[in-house]
N, C-alpha and C positions, 0 to 999 in steps of 0.2 A: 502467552508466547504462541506464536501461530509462524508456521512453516509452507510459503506456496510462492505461487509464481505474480508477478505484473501484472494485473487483466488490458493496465493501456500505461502511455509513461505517462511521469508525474508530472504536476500543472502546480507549476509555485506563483505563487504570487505574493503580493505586500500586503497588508492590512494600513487603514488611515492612520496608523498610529507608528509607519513604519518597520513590523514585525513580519518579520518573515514565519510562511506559510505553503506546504505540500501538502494534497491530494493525492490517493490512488488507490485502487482494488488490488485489494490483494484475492485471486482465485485458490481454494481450496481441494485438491480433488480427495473421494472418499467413494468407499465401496458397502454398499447396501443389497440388501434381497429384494429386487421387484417382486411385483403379487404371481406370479408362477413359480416364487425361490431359485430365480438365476440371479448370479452374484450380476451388479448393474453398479455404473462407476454412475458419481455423481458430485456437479462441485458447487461451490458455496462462495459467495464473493462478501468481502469483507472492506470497509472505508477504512484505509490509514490516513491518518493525519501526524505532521511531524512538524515542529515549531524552530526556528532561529537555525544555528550552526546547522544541526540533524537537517531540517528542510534543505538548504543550500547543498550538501553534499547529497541529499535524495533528488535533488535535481541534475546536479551533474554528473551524479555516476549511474544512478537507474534507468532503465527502459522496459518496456514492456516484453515480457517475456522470462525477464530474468526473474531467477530465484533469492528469496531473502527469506529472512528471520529474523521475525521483528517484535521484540517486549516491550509490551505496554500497559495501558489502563484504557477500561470500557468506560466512556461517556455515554450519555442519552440523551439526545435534545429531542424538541417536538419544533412545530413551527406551523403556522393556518398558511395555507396555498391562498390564491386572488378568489377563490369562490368561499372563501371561509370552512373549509374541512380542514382537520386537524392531520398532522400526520409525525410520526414519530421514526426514529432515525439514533442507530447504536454505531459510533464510531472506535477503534483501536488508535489512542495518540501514544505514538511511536514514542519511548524513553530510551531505544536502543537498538539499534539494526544490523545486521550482519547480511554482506552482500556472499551469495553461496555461490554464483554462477557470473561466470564475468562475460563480459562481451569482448569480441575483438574490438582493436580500434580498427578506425580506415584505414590505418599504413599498415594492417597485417600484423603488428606486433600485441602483446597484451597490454593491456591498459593502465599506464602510470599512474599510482596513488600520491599524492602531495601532501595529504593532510587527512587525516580520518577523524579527528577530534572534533566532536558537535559544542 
């Protein structure tokens, strides 16, 4: 379970097999001792991914900046770049999300929910 903010909004897209698909960082912030022991904030960016129902509502109610909380499972994939280096890559797929910080709409009011079921 990981609790942060949007680092950019989500980027849905299709897969060839018509499956819906979101992207996004979630940023972390946390506080550590720099090497002279003053407390130093520091944050952590994390890939969510979210599949079908969940994706399409990550698309239309998130934006960047907002806060969420989101349960899921750590993947790991690897994958060779065009020069043949290998490189490795830990994603969070979203099983559950909780939107904490809403946005206005445009018209000034709060944001009508329709449907929250993934």
């Amino acid at each position: 379970m990981l609790i942060g903010h949007l680092a950019s909004d989500p980027e849905l897209r299709e897969t060839s097999k018509g499956n819906r698909v979101v992207n996004f960082p979630v940023a972390i912030n946390r506080f550590v001792k720099n090497s002279v022991g003053e407390k130093a904030e520091a944050v952590d960016f994390h890939r969510i991914v979210a599949w079908g129902g969940l994706a399409q509502i990550c698309s239309d109610y998130l934006s960047k900046g907002q806060a969420v909380c989101v349960d899921g499972r750590l993947v790991n994939k690897s994958f060779d770049d065009k020069d043949g280096n290998k490189h490795y890559r830990t994603e969070v797929v979203a099983e559950d999300l909780s939107i904490l910080t809403w946005k206005k709409s445009e018209k000034g009011g709060e944001v009508e929910i329709k449907a929250m079921a993934a």
